[in-house]
C-alpha positions in Angstrom: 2.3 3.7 -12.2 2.7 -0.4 -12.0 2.7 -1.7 -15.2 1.1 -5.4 -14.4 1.9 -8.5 -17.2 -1.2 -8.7 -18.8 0.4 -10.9 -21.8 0.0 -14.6 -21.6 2.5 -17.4 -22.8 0.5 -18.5 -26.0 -0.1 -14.9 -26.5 3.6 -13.9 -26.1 4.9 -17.3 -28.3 2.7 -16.2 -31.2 3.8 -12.2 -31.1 7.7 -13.5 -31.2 7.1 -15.3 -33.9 5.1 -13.2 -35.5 7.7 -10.0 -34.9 10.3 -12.4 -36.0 8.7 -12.5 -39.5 7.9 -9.0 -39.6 11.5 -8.0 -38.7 13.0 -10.5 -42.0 10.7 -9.3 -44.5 11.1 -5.8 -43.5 14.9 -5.5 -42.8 16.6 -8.4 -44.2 14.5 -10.0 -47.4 14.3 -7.4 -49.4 13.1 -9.0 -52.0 9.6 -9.7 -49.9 8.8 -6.3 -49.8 9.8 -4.0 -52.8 9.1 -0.3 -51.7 11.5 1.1 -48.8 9.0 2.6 -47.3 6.3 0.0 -46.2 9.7 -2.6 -45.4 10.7 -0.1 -43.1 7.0 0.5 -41.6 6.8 -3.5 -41.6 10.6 -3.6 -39.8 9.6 -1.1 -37.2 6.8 -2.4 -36.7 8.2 -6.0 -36.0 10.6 -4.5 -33.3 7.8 -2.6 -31.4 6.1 -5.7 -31.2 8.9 -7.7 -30.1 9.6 -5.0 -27.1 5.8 -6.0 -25.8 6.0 -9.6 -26.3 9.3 -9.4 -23.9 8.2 -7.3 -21.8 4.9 -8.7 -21.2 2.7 -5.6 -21.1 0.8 -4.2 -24.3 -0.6 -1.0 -23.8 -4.1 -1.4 -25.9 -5.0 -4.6 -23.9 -4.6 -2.1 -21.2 -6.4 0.2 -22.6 -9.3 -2.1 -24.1 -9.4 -4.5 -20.2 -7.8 -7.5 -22.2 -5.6 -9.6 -20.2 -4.1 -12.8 -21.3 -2.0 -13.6 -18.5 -3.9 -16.2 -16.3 -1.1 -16.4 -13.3 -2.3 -13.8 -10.6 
């Protein structure tokens, strides 16, 4: 199984930064997010995304025939 880029460079820009964000307020701001719980979810969360925005392959863009990546 061949697991083609199907992230673009906006696309992959925007999850970075948006992972980034989702990695500070869930691991190290605590005081953006006040239960445990959801910081971790939000952490976790974060780091998955990050992991797809490097690797350039999301598995529900698969999934759903979304593909952002215009370089054949």
């Amino acid at each position: 199984m061949s697991f083609e880029k199907n992230i673009g460079t906006l696309d992959m820009v925007l999850r970075i930064g948006l992972s980034a964000a989702a990695i500070y307020a869930g691991f190290i701001n605590a005081d953006i997010i006040n239960d445990s719980l959801s910081s971790l979810v939000v952490g976790i969360l974060g780091v998955l995304n990050l992991v797809v925005a490097l690797v350039r392959f999301c598995p529900l863009y698969a999934v759903a025939g979304i593909n952002t990546n215009k370089i054949d």
